[in-house]
C-alpha positions in Angstrom: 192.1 87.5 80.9 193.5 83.9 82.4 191.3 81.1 80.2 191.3 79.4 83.5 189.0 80.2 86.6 189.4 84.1 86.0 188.8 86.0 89.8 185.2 86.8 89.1 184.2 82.9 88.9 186.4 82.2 92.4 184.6 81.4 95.7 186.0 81.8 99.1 185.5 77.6 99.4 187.8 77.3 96.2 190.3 79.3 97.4 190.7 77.2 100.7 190.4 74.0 98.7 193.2 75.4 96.4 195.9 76.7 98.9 195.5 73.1 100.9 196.3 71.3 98.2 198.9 73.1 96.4 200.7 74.4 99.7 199.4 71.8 102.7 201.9 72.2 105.1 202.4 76.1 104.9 201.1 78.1 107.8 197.9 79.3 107.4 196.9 81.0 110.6 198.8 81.4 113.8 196.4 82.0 116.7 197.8 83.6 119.9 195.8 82.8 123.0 196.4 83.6 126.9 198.3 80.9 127.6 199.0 78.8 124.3 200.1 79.4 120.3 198.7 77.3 117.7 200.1 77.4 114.2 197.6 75.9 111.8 198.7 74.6 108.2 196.5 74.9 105.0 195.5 71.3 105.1 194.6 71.2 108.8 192.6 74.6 108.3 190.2 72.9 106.1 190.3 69.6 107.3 188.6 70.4 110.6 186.5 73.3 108.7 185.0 69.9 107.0 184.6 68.8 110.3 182.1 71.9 110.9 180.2 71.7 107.5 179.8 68.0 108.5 178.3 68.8 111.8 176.5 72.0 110.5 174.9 69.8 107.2 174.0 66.7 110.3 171.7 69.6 111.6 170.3 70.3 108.5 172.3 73.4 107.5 172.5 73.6 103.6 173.3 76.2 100.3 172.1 79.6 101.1 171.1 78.9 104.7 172.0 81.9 107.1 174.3 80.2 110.4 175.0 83.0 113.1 178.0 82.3 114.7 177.9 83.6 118.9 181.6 83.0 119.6 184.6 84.4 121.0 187.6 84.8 118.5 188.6 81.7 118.5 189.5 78.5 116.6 185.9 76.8 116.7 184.9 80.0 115.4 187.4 80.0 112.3 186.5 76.4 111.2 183.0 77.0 111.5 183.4 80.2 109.7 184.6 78.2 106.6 182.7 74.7 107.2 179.2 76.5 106.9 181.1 78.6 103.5 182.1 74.6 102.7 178.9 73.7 102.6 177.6 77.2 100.4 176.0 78.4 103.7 175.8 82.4 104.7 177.9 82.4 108.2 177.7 85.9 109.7 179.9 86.3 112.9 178.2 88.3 115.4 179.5 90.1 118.3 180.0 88.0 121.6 179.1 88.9 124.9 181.4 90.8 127.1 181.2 92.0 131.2 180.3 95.5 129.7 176.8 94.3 128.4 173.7 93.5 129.8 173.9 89.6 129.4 169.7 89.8 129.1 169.9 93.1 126.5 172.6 91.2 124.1 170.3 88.0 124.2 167.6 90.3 123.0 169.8 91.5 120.2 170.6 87.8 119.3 166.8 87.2 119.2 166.2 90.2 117.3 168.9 89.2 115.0 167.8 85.7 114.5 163.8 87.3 113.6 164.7 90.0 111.0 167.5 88.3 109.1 165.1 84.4 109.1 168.4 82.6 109.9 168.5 78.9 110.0 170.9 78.2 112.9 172.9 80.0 115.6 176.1 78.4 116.9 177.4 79.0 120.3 178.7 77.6 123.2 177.8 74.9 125.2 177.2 77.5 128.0 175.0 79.4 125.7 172.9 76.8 124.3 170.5 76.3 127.0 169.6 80.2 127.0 169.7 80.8 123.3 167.5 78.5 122.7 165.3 79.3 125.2 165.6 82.5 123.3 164.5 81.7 119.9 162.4 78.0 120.8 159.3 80.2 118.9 161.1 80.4 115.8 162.2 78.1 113.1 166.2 79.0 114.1 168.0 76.0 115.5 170.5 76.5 118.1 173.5 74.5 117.7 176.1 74.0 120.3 180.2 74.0 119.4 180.4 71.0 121.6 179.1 68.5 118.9 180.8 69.9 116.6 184.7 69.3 118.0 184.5 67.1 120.7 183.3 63.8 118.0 186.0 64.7 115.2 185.8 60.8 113.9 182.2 61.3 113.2 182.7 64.0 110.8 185.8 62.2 109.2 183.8 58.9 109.1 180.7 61.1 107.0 184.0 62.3 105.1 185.3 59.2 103.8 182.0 57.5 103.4 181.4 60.9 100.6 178.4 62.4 102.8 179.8 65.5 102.2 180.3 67.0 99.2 182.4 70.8 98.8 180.0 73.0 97.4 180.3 74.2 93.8 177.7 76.9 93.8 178.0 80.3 91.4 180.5 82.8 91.9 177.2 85.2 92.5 176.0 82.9 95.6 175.8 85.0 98.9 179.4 84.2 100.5 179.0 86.2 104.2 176.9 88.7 106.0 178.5 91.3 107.6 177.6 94.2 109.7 178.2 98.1 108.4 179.0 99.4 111.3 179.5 99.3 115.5 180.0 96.2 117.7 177.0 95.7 120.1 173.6 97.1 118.4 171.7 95.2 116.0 173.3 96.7 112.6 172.4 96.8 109.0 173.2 93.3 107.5 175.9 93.6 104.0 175.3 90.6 101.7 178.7 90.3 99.9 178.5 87.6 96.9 181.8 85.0 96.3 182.4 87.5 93.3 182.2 90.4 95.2 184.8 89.4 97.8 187.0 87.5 95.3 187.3 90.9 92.9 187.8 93.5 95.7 190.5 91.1 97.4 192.5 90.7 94.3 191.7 94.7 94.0 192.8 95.5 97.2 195.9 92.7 97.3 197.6 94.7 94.7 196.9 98.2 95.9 198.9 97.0 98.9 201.4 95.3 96.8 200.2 92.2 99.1 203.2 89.1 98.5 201.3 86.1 100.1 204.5 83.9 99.7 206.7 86.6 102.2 204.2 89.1 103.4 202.2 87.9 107.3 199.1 90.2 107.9 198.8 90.2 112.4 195.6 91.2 113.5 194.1 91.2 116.9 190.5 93.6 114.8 186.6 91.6 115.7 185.8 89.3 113.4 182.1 90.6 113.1 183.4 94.2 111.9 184.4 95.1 108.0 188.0 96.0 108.8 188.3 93.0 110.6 186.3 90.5 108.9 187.8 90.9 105.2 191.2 92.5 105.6 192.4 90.6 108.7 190.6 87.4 107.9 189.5 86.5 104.9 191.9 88.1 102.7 194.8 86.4 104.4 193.2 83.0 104.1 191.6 82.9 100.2 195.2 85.0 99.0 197.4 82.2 101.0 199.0 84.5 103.3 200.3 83.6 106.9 197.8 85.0 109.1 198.9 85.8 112.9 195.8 86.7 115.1 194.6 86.9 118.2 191.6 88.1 120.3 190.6 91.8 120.4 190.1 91.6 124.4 193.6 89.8 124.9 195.0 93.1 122.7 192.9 95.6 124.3 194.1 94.8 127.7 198.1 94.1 126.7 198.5 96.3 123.4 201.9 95.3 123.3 200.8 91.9 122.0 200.7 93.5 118.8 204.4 94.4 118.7 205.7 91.7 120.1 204.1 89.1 117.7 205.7 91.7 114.6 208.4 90.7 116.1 208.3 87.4 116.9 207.1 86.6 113.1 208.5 89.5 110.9 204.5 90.9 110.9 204.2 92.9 107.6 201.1 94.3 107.3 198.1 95.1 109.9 195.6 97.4 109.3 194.6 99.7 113.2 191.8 102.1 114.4 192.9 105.1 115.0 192.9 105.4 118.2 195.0 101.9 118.5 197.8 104.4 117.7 197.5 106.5 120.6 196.9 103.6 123.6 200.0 101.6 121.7 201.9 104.9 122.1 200.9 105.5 125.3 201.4 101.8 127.0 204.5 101.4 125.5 207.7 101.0 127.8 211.1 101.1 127.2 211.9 97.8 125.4 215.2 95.8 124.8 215.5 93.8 121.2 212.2 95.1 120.2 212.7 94.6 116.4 209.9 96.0 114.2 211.6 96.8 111.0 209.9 94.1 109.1 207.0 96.1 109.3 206.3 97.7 106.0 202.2 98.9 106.1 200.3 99.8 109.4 197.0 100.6 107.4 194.6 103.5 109.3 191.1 102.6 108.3 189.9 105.2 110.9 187.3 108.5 109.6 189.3 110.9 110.5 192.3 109.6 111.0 194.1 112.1 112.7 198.1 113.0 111.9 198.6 113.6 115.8 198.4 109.9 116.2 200.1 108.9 113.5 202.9 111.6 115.1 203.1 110.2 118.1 202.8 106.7 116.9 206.1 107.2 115.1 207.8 109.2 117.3 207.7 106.1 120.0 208.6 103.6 117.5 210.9 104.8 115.2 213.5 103.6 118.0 213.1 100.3 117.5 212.7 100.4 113.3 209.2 101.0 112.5 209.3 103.7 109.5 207.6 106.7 108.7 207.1 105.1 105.1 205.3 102.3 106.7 202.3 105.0 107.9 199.5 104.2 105.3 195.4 105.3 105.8 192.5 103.5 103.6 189.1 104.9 103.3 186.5 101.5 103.8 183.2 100.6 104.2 181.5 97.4 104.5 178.7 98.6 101.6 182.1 98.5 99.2 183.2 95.4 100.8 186.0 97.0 102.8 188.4 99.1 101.1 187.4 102.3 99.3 190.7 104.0 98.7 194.4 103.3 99.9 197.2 105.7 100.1 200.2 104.7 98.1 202.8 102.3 100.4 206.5 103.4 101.0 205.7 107.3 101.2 204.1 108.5 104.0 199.8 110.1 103.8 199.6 113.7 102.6 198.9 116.0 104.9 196.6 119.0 104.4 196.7 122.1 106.8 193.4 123.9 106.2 191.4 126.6 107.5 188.9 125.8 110.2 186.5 128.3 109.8 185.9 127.9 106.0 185.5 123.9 106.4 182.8 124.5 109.4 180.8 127.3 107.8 181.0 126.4 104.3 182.4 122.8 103.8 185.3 124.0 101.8 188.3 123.1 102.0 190.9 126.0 101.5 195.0 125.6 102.2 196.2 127.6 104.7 199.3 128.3 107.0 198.3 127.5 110.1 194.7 125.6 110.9 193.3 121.5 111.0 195.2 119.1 109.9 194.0 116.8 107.4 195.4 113.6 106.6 194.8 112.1 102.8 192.8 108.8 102.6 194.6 108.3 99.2 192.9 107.6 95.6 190.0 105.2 94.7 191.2 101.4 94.7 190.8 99.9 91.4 187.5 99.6 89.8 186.1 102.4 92.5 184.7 105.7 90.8 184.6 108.2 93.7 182.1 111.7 93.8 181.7 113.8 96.2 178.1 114.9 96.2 176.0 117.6 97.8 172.7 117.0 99.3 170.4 117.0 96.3 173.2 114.4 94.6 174.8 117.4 92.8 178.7 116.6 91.9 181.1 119.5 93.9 184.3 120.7 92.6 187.6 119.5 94.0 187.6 120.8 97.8 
């Protein structure tokens, strides 16, 4: 074991302090939006995520102290992501409104939210902050608005220099993030994952994906407030010192070729897809000229199932322009186990299983055959995961 800061005493704030000073100018994050590309160094990453914990601590916000972020994948909502970790804070990123909800039903959430989980702030927009805190003027939440916190950038550097703000140097075991278990616009169970907790299972994870942070650059366009997401297209990029490229989920959604063509455009490596991202990429995709996606070594399906028609089809429109079979990969995850649970072994393609129908509907068993389901492997247990299958009185079943 290193007789240095070993991975179980790392926090997510060290990490970022670390990779802006050893690497400063290096890339940290390139954000795509509608009409503009930002590339943001290491150094500039956390010098305007101090600007948000200077902001956030102005109004109070200190250790432990839950902050629910109500933004759009964006910028503001990156650096205040990492000031309110800066300042040892709990920031949880919560779904934002979109035209398909009920504007008065997804406040109601918010509200609910803010009541059950006894948070200390909620950050949102400008437009918001009238509304929200309307919302929640009965309870002890403050409602903090994004507009003090970037549009006065000296004031937070002045509180810098003068040493108002200190990084936090809390314990490894200190609560690092709250994330959600599951679904996008309900009001789901809350996952407290400790510094530890996410440090271990991203150094875990990094090498069951062989993850190079010096040549590998993880795109992503997966929510923020959503396991998959959240750790592997987020934070794991950012604490391991990997070039992130992202963008928003409804920018993707609506042109799914955003996803190849920023591959391309930086030599993308690794992303990690629902599975049924495989079938609309499949299906949108047109003829393309000097598409280039043979950098692209690991598209990750975190789906349950995934299903080997999409992977099929996936590769059968792709292949053309260099994206490999080998680079098909699946990973079992869940938020309760911070994200991954197992991964399939890179550069050789997920077994797949025929099986016979009948036997797995009436009797849960799992017997080879010629010609029935397909099933596609998930891959073995990450390291440090035991896995059991159990019955339903917690009895251990044979293999199938």
């Amino acid at each position: 074991m290193p007789t240095s800061q070993t991975v179980s005493d790392k926090t997510l704030v060290s990490s970022l302090i670390s990779n802006a000073k050893i690497q400063p100018d290096r890339t940290a994050i390139t954000f795509i939006e509608k009409t503009s590309t930002r590339s943001i160094s290491s150094a500039h990453l956390l010098e305007r995520s101090q600007a948000a914990a200077a902001a956030l601590a102005s109004a109070g916000i200190g250790p432990g102290d839950l902050v629910i972020l109500v933004l759009q994948h964006s910028l503001e909502l990156i650096y205040t992501f990492w000031g309110a970790a800066l300042l040892g804070a709990v920031p949880s990123i919560f779904p934002f409104l979109t035209e398909k909800l009920d504007p008065d039903l997804y406040r109601q959430r918010v509200k609910l939210l803010v009541e059950h989980s006894a948070a200390k702030a909620v950050v949102t927009y400008a437009e918001n902050f009238a509304p929200l805190s309307e919302l929640i003027k009965d309870s002890q939440t403050k409602c903090l608005s994004t507009e003090d916190f970037f549009n006065n950038p000296p004031m937070a550097a002045s509180q810098r220099s003068q040493g108002g703000l200190e990084p936090w140097g809390g314990s490894a075991d200190s609560i690092a993030l709250l994330q959600h278990s599951s679904g996008s616009t309900g009001l789901q169970k809350g996952v407290a994952l400790s510094h530890r907790a996410v440090s271990r299972h991203i150094e875990a994870y990094g090498r069951a994906i062989q993850l190079a942070p010096d040549t590998d650059v993880i795109v992503s366009w997966l929510p923020l407030y959503h396991d998959m997401g959240l750790i592997a297209g987020f934070v794991m990029p950012i604490v391991s010192g990997s070039h992130l490229v992202l963008m928003s989920p409804f920018d993707w959604v609506r042109q799914p070729g955003l996803l190849l063509d920023a591959i391309q455009q930086y030599r993308g490596t690794v992303c990690w897809l629902p599975n049924f991202a495989y079938n609309l990429i499949a299906r949108t995709l047109r003829p393309k000229e000097g598409l280039d996606l043979s950098s692209w070594r690991a598209a990750i399906n975190c789906s349950e199932p995934v299903y080997a028609e999409s992977h099929e089809l996936f590769l059968e429109k792709l292949a053309p322009y260099g994206f490999s079979a080998k680079a098909l990969a699946v990973s079992y995850a869940m938020a309760e186990n911070t994200f991954a649970v197992t991964q399939t072994a890179l550069g050789t393609p997920p077994r797949i299983d025929t099986i016979e129908i009948g036997a797995v509907q009436e009797r849960g068993e799992a017997i080879p055959a010629t010609e029935g389901k397909l099933f596609v492997s998930c891959g073995p247990g990450i390291e440090s995961v035991e896995l059991r299958i159990l019955d339903e009185a917690g009895n251990q079943l044979p293999e199938r």
